[in-house]
PDB file with one MODEL, atoms N, CA, C and O in Angstrom:
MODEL        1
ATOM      1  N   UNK A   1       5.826  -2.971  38.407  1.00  0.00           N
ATOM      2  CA  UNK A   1       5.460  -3.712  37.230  1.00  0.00           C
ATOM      3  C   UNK A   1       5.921  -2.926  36.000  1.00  0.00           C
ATOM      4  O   UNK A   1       5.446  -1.791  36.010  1.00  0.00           O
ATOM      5  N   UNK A   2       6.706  -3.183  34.936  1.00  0.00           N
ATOM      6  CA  UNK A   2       7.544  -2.685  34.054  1.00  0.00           C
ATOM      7  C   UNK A   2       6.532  -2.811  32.925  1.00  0.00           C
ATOM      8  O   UNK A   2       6.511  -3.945  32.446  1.00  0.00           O
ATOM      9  N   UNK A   3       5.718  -1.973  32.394  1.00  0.00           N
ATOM     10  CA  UNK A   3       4.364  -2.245  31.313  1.00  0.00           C
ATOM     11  C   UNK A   3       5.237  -1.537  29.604  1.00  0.00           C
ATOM     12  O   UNK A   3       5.793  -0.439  29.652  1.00  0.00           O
ATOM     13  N   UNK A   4       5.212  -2.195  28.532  1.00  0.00           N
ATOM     14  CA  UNK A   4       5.726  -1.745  27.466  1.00  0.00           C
ATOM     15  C   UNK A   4       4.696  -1.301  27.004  1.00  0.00           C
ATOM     16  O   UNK A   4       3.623  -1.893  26.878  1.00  0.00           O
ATOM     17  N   UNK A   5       5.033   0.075  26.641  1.00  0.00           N
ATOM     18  CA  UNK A   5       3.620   1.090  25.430  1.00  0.00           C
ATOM     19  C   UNK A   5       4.122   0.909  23.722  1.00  0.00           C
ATOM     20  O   UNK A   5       5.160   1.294  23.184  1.00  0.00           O
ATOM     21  N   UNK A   6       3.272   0.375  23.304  1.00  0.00           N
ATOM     22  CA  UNK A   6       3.404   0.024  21.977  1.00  0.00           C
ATOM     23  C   UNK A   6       2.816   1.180  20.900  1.00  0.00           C
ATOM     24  O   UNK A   6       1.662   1.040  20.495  1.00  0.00           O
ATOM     25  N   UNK A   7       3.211   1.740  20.675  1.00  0.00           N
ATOM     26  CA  UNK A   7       2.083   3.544  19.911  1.00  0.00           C
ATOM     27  C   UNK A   7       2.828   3.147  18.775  1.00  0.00           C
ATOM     28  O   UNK A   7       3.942   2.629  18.699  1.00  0.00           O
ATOM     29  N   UNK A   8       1.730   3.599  17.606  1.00  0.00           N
ATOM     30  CA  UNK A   8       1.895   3.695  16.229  1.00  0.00           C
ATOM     31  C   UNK A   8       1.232   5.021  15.516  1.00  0.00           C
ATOM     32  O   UNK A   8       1.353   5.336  14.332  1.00  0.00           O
ATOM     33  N   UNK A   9       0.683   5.543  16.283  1.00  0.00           N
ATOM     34  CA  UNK A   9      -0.020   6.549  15.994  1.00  0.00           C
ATOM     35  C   UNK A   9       1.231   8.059  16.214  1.00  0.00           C
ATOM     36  O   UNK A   9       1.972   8.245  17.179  1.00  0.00           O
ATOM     37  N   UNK A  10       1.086   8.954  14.927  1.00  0.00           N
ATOM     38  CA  UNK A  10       2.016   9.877  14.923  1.00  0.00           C
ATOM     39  C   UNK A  10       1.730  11.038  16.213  1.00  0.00           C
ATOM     40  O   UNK A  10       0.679  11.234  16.824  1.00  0.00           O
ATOM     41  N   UNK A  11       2.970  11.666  16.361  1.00  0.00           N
ATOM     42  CA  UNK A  11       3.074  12.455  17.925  1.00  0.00           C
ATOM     43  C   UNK A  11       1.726  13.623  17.753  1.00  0.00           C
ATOM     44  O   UNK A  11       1.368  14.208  18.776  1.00  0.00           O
ATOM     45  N   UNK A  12       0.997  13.928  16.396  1.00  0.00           N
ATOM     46  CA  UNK A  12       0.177  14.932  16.578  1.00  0.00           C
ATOM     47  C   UNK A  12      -1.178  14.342  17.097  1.00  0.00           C
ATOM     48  O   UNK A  12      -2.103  14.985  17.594  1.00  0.00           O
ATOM     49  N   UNK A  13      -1.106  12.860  16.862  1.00  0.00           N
ATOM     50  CA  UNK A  13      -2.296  11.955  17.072  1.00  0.00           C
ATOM     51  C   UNK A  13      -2.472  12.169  18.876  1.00  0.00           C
ATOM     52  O   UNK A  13      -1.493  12.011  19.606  1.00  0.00           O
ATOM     53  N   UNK A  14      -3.978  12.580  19.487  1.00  0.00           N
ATOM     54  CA  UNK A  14      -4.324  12.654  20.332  1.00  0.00           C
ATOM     55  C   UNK A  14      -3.725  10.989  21.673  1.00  0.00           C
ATOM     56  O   UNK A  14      -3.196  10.999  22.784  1.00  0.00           O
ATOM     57  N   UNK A  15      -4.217   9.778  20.695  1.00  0.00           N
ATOM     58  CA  UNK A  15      -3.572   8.956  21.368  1.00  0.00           C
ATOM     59  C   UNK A  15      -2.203   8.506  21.909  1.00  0.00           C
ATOM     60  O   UNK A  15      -1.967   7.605  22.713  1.00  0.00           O
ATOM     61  N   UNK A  16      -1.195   9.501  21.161  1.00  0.00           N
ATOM     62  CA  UNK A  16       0.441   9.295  21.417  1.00  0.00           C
ATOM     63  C   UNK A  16       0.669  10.258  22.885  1.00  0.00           C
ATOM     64  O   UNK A  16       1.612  10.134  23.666  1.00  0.00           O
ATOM     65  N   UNK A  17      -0.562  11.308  23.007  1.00  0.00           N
ATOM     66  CA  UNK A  17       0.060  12.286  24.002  1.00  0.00           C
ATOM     67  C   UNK A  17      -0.999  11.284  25.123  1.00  0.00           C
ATOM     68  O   UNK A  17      -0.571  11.260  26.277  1.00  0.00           O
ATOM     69  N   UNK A  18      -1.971  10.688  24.936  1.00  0.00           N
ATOM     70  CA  UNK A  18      -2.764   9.513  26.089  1.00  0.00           C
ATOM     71  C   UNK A  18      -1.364   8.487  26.664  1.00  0.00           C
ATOM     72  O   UNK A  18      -1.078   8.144  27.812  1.00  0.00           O
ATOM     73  N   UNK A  19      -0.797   8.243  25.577  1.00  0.00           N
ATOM     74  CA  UNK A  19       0.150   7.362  26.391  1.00  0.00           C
ATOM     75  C   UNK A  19       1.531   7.585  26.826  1.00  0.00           C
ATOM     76  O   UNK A  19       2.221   6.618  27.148  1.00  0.00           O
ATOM     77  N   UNK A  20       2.054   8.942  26.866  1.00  0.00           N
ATOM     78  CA  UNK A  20       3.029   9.524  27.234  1.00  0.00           C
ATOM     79  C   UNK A  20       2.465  10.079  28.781  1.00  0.00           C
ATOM     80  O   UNK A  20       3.313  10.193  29.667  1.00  0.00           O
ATOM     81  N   UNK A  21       0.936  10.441  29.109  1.00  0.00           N
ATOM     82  CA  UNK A  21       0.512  10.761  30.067  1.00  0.00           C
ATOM     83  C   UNK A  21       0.461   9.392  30.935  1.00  0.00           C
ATOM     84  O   UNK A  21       0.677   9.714  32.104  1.00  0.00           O
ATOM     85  N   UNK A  22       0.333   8.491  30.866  1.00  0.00           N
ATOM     86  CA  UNK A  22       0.181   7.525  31.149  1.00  0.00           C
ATOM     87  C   UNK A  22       1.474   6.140  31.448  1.00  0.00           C
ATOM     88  O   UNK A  22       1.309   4.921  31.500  1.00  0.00           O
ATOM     89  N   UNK A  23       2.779   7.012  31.601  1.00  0.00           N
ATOM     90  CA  UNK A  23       3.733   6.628  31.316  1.00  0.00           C
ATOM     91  C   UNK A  23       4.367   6.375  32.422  1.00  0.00           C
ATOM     92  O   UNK A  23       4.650   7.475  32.896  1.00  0.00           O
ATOM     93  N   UNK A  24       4.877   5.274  33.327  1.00  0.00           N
ATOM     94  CA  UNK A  24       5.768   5.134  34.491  1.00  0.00           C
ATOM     95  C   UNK A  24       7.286   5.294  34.535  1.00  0.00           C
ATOM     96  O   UNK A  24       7.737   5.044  33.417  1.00  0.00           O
ATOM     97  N   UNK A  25       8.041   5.549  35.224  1.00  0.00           N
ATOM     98  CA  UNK A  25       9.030   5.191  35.357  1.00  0.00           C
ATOM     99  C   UNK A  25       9.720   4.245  34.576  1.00  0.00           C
ATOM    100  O   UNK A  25      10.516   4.666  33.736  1.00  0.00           O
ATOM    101  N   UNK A  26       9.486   2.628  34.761  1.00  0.00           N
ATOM    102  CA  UNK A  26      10.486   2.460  34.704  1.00  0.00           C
ATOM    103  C   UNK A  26      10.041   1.291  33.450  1.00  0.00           C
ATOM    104  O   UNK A  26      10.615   0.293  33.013  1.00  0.00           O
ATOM    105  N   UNK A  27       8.200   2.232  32.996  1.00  0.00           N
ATOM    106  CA  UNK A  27       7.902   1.955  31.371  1.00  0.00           C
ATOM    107  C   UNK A  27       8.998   1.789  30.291  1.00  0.00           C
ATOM    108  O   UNK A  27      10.112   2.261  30.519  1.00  0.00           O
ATOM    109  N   UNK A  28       8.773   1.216  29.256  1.00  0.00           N
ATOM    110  CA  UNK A  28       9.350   1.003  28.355  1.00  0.00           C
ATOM    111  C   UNK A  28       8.652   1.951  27.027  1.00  0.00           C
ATOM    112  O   UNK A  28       7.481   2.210  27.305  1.00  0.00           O
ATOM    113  N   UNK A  29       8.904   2.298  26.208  1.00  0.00           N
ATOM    114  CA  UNK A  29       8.183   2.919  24.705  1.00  0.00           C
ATOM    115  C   UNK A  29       8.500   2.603  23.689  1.00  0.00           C
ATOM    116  O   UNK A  29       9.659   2.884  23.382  1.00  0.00           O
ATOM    117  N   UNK A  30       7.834   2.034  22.902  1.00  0.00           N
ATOM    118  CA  UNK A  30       8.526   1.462  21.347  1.00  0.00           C
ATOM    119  C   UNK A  30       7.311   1.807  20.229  1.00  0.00           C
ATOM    120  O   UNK A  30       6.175   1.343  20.141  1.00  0.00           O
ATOM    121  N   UNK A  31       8.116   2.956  19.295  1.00  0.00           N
ATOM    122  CA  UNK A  31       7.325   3.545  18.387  1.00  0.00           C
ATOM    123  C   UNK A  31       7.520   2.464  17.025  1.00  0.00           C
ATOM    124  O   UNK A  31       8.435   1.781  16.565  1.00  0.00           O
ATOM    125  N   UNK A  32       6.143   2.741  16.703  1.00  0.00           N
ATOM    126  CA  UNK A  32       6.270   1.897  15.040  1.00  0.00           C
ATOM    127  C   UNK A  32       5.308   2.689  14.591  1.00  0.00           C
ATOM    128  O   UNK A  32       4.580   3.478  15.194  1.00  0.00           O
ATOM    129  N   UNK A  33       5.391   2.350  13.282  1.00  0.00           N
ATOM    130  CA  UNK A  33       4.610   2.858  12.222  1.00  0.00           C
ATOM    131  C   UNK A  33       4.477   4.277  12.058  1.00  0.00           C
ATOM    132  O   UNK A  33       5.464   4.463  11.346  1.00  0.00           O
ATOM    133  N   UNK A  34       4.090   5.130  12.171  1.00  0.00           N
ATOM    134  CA  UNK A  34       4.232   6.493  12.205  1.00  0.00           C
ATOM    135  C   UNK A  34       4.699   7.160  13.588  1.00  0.00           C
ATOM    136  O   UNK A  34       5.439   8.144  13.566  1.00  0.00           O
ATOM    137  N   UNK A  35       4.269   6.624  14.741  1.00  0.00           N
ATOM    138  CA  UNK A  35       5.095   7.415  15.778  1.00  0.00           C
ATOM    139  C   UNK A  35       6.566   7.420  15.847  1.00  0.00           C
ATOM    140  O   UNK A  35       7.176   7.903  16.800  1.00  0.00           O
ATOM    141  N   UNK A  36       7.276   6.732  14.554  1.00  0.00           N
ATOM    142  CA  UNK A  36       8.675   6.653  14.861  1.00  0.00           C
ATOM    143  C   UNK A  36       8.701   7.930  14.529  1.00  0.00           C
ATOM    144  O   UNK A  36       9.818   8.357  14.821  1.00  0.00           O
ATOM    145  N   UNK A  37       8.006   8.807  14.041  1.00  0.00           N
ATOM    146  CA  UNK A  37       8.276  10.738  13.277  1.00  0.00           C
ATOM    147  C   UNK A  37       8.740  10.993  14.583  1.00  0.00           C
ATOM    148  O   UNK A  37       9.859  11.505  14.559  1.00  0.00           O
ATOM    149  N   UNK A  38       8.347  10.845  15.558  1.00  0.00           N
ATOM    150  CA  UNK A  38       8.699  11.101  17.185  1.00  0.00           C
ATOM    151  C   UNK A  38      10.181  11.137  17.486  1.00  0.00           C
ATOM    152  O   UNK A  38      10.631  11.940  18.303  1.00  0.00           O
ATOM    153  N   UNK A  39      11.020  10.190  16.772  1.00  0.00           N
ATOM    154  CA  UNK A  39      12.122  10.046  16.676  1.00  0.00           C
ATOM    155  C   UNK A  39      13.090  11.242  16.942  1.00  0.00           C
ATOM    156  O   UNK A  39      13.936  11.448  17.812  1.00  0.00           O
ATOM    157  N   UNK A  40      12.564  12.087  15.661  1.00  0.00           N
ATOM    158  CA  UNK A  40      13.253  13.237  14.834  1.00  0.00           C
ATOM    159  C   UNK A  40      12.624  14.123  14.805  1.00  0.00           C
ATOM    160  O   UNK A  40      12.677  14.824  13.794  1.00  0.00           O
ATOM    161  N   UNK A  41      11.852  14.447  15.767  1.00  0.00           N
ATOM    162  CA  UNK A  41      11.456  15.643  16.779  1.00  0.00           C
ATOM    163  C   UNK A  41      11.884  16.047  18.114  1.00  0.00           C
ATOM    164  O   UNK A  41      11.472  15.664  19.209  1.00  0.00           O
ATOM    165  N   UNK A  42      12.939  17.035  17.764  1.00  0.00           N
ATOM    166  CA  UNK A  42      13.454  17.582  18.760  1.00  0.00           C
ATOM    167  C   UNK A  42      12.653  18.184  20.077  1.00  0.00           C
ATOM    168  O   UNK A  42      12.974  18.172  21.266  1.00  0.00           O
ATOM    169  N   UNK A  43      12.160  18.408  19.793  1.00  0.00           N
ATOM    170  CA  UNK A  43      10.675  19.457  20.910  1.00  0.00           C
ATOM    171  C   UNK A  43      10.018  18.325  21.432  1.00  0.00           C
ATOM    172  O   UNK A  43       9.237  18.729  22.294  1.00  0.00           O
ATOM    173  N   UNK A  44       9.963  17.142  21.325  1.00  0.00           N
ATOM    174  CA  UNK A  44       9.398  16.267  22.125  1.00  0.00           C
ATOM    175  C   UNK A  44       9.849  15.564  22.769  1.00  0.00           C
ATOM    176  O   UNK A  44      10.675  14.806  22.260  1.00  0.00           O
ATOM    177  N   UNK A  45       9.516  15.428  24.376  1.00  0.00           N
ATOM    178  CA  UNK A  45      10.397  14.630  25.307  1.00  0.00           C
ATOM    179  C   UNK A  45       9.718  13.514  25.403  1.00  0.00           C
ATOM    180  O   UNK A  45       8.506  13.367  25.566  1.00  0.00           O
ATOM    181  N   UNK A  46      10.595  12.689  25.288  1.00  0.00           N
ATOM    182  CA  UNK A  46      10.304  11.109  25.113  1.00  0.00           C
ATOM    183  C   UNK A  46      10.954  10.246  26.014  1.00  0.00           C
ATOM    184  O   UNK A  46      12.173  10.173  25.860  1.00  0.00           O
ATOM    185  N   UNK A  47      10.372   9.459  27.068  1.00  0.00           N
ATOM    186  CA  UNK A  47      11.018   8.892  27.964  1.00  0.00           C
ATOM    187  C   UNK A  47      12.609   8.342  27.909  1.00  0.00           C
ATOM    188  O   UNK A  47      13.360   8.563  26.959  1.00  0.00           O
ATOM    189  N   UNK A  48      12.873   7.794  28.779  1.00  0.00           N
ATOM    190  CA  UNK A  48      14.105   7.161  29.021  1.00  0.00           C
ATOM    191  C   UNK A  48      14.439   6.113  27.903  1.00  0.00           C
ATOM    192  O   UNK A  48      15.134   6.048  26.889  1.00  0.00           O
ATOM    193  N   UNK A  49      13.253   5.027  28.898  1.00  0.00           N
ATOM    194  CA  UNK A  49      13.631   3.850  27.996  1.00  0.00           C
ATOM    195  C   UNK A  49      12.287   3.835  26.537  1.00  0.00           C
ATOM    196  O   UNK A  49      11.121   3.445  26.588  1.00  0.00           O
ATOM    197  N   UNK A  50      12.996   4.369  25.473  1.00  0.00           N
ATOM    198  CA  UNK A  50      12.545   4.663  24.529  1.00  0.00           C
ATOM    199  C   UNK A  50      13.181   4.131  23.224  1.00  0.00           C
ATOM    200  O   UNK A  50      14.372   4.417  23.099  1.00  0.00           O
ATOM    201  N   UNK A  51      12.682   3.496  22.342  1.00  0.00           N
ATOM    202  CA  UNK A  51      12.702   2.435  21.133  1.00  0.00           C
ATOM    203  C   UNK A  51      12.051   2.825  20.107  1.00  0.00           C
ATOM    204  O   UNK A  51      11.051   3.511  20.321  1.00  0.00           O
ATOM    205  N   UNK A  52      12.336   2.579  19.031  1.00  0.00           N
ATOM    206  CA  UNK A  52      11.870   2.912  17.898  1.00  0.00           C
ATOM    207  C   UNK A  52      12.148   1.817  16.966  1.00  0.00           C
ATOM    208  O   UNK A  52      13.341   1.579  16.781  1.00  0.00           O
ATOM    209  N   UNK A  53      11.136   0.975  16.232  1.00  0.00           N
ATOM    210  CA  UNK A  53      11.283   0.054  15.145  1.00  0.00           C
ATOM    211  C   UNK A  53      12.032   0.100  13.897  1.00  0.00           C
ATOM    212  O   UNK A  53      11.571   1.013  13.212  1.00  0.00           O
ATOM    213  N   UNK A  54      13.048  -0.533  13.277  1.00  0.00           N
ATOM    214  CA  UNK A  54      14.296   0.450  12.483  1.00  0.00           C
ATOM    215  C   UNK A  54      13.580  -0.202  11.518  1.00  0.00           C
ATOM    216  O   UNK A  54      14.490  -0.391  10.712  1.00  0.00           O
ATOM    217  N   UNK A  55      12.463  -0.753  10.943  1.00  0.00           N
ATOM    218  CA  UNK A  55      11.914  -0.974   9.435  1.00  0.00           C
ATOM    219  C   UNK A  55      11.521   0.286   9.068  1.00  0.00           C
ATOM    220  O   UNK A  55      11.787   0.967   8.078  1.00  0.00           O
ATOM    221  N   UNK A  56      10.677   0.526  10.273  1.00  0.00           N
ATOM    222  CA  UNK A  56       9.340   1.497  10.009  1.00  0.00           C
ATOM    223  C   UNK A  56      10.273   3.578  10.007  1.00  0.00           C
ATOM    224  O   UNK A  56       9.884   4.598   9.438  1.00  0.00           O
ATOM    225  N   UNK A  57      11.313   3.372  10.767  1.00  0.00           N
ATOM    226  CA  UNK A  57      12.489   4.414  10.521  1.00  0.00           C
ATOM    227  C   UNK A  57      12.553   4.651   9.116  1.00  0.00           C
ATOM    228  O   UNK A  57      12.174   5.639   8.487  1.00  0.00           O
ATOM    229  N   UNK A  58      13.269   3.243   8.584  1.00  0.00           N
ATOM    230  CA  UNK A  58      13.824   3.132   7.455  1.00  0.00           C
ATOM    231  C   UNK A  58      12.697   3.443   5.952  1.00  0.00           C
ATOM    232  O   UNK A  58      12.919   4.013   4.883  1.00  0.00           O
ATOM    233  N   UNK A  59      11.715   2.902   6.399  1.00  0.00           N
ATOM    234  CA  UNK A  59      10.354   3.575   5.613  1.00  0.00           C
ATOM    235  C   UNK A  59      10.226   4.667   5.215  1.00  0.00           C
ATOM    236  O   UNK A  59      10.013   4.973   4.041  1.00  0.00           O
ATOM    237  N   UNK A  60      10.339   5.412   6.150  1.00  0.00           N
ATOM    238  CA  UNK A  60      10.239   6.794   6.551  1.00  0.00           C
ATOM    239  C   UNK A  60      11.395   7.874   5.828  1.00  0.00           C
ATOM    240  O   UNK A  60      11.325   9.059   5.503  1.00  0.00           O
ATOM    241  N   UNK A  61      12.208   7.104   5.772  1.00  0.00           N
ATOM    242  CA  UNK A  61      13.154   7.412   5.780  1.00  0.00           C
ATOM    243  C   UNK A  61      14.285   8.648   6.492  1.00  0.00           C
ATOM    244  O   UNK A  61      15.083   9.522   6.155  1.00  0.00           O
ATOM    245  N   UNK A  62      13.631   7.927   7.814  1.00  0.00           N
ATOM    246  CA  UNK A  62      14.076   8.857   9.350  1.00  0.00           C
ATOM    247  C   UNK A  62      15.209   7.872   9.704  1.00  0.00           C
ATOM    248  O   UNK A  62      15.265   6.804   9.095  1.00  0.00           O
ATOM    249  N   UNK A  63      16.385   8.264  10.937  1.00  0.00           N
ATOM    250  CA  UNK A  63      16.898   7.706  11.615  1.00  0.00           C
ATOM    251  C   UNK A  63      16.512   8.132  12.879  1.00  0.00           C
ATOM    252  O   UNK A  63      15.685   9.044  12.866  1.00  0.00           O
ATOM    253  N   UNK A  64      16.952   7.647  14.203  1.00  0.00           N
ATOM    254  CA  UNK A  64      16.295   7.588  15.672  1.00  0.00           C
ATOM    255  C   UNK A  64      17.565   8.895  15.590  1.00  0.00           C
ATOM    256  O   UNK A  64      18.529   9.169  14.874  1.00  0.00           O
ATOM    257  N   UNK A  65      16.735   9.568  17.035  1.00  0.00           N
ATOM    258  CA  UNK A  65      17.318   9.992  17.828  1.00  0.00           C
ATOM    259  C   UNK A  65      18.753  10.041  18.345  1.00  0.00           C
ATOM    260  O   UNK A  65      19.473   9.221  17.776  1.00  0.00           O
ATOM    261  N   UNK A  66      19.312  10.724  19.196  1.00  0.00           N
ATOM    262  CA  UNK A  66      20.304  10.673  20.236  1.00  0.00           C
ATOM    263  C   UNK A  66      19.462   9.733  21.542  1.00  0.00           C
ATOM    264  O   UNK A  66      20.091   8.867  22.149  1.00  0.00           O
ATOM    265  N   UNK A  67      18.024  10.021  21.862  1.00  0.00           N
ATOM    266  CA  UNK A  67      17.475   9.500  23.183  1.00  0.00           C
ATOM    267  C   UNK A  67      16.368   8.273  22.536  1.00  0.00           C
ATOM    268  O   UNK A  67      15.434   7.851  23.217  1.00  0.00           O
ATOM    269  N   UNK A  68      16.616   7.834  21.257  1.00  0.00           N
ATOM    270  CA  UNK A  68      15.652   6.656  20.863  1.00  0.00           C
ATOM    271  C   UNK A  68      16.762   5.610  20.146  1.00  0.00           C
ATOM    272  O   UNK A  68      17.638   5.810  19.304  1.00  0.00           O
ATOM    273  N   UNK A  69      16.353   4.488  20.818  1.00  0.00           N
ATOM    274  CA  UNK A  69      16.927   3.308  20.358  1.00  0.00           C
ATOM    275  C   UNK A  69      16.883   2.443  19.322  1.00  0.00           C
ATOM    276  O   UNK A  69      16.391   1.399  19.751  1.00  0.00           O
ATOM    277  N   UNK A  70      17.199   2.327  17.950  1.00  0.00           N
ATOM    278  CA  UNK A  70      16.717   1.815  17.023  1.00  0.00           C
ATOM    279  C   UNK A  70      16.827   0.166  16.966  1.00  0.00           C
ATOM    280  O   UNK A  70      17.923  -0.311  16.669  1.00  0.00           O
ATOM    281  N   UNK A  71      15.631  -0.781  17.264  1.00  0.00           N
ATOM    282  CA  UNK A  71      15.626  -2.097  17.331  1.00  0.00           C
ATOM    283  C   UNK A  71      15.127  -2.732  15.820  1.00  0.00           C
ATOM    284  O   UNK A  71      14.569  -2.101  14.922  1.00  0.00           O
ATOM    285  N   UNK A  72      15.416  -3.834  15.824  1.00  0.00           N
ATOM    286  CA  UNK A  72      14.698  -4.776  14.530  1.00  0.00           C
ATOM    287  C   UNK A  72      13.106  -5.651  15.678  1.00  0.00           C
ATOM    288  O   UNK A  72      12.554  -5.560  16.775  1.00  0.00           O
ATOM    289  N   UNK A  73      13.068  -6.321  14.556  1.00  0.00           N
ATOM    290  CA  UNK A  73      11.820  -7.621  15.042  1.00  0.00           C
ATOM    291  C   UNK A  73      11.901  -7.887  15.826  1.00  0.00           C
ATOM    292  O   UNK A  73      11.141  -7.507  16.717  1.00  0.00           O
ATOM    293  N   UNK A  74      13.263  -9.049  16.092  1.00  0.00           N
ATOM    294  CA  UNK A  74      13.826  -9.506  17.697  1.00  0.00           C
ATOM    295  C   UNK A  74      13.662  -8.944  18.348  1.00  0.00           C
ATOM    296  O   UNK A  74      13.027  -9.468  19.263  1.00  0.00           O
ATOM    297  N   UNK A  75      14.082  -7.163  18.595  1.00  0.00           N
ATOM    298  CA  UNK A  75      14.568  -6.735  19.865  1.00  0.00           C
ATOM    299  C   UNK A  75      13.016  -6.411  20.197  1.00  0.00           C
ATOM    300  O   UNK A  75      12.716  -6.545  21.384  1.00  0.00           O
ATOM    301  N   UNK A  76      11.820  -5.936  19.167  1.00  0.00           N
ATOM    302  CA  UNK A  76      10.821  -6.118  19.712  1.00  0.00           C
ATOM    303  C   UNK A  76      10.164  -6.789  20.442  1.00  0.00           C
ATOM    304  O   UNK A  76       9.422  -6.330  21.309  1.00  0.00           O
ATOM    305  N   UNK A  77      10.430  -8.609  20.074  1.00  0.00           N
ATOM    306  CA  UNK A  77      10.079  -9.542  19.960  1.00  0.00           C
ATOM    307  C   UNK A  77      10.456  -9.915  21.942  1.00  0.00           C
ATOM    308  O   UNK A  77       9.754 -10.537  22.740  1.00  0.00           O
ATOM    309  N   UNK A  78      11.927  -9.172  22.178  1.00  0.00           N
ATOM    310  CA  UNK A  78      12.327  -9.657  23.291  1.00  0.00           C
ATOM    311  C   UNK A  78      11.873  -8.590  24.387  1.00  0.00           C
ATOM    312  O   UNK A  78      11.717  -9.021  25.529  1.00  0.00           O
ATOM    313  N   UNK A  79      11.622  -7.087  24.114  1.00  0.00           N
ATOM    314  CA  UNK A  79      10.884  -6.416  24.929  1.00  0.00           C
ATOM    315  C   UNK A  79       9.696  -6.581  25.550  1.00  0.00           C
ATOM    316  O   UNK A  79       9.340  -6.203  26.666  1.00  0.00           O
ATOM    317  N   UNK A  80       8.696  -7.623  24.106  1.00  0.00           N
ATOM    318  CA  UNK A  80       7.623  -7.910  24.579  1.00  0.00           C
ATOM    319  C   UNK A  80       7.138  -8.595  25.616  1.00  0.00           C
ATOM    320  O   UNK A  80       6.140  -8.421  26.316  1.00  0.00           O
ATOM    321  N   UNK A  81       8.464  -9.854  25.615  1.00  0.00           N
ATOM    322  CA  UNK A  81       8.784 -11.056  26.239  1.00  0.00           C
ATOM    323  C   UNK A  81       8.679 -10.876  27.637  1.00  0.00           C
ATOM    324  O   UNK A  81       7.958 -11.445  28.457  1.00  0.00           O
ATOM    325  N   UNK A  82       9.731  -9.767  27.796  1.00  0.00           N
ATOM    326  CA  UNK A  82      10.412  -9.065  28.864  1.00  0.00           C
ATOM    327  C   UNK A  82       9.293  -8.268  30.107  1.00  0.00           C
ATOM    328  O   UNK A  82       9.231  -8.345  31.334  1.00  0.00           O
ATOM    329  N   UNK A  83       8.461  -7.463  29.007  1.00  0.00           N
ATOM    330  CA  UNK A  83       7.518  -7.026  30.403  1.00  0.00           C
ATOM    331  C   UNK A  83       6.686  -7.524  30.833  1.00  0.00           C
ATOM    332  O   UNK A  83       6.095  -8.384  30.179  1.00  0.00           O
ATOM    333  N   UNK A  84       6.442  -7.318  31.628  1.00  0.00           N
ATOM    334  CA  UNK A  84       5.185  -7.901  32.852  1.00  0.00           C
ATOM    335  C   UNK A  84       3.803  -7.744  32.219  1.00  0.00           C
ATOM    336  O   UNK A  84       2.963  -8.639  32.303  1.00  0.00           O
ATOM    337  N   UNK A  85       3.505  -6.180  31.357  1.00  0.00           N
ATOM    338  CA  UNK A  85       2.317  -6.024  30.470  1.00  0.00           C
ATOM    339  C   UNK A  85       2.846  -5.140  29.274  1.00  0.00           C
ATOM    340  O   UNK A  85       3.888  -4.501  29.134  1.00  0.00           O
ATOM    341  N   UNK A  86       1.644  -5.357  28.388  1.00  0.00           N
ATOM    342  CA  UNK A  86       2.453  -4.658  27.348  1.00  0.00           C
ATOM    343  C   UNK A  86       0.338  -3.716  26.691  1.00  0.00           C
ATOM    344  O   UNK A  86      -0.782  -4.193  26.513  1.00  0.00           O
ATOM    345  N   UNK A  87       0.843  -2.546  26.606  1.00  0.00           N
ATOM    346  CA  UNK A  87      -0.645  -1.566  25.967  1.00  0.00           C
ATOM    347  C   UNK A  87      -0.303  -1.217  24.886  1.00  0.00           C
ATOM    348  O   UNK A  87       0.633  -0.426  24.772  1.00  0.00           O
ATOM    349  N   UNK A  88      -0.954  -1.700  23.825  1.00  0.00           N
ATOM    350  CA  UNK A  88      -0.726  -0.838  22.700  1.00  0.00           C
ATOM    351  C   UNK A  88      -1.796   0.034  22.395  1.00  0.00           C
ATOM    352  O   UNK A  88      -2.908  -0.181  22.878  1.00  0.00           O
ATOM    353  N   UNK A  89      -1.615   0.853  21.757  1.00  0.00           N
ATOM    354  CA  UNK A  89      -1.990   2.509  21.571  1.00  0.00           C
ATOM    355  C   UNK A  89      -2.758   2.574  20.259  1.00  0.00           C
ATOM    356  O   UNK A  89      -3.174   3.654  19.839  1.00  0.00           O
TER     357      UNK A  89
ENDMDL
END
């Protein structure tokens, strides 16, 4: 079952390291709102399939990663679609 983790909470926030523990295979991760800082932290390993919201980047005024994917609305919109469950954080 392919479950999308939805975290908004920044990587020092107790709940971002709850749902990285809590993380499967072949999970999905899509940061918004402040966990996109996650982005552009090198020292933190962040799954595979890993996403980052490009408003909330652009807010920030961060860009993603080499290992984070920068999506709009849609691509949110179609991840959500896409999994079987979706937890937000």
């Amino acid at each position: 079952m392919k479950t999308l983790h939805i975290v908004n909470k920044s990587p020092e926030q107790a709940r971002f390291g709850r749902c990285l523990a809590a993380f499967d295979r072949d999970d999905q991760l899509l940061l918004t709102e402040n966990a996109v800082i996650a982005a552009g932290v090198a020292s933190l390993e962040l799954p595979t399939h890993c996403f980052a919201l490009e408003a909330d980047l652009k807010a920030r005024g961060l860009t993603s990663g080499a290992s984070v994917v920068s999506i709009d609305y849609n691509g949110m919109v179609k991840l959500t679609v896409e999994a079987d469950r979706v937890i937000c954080w």
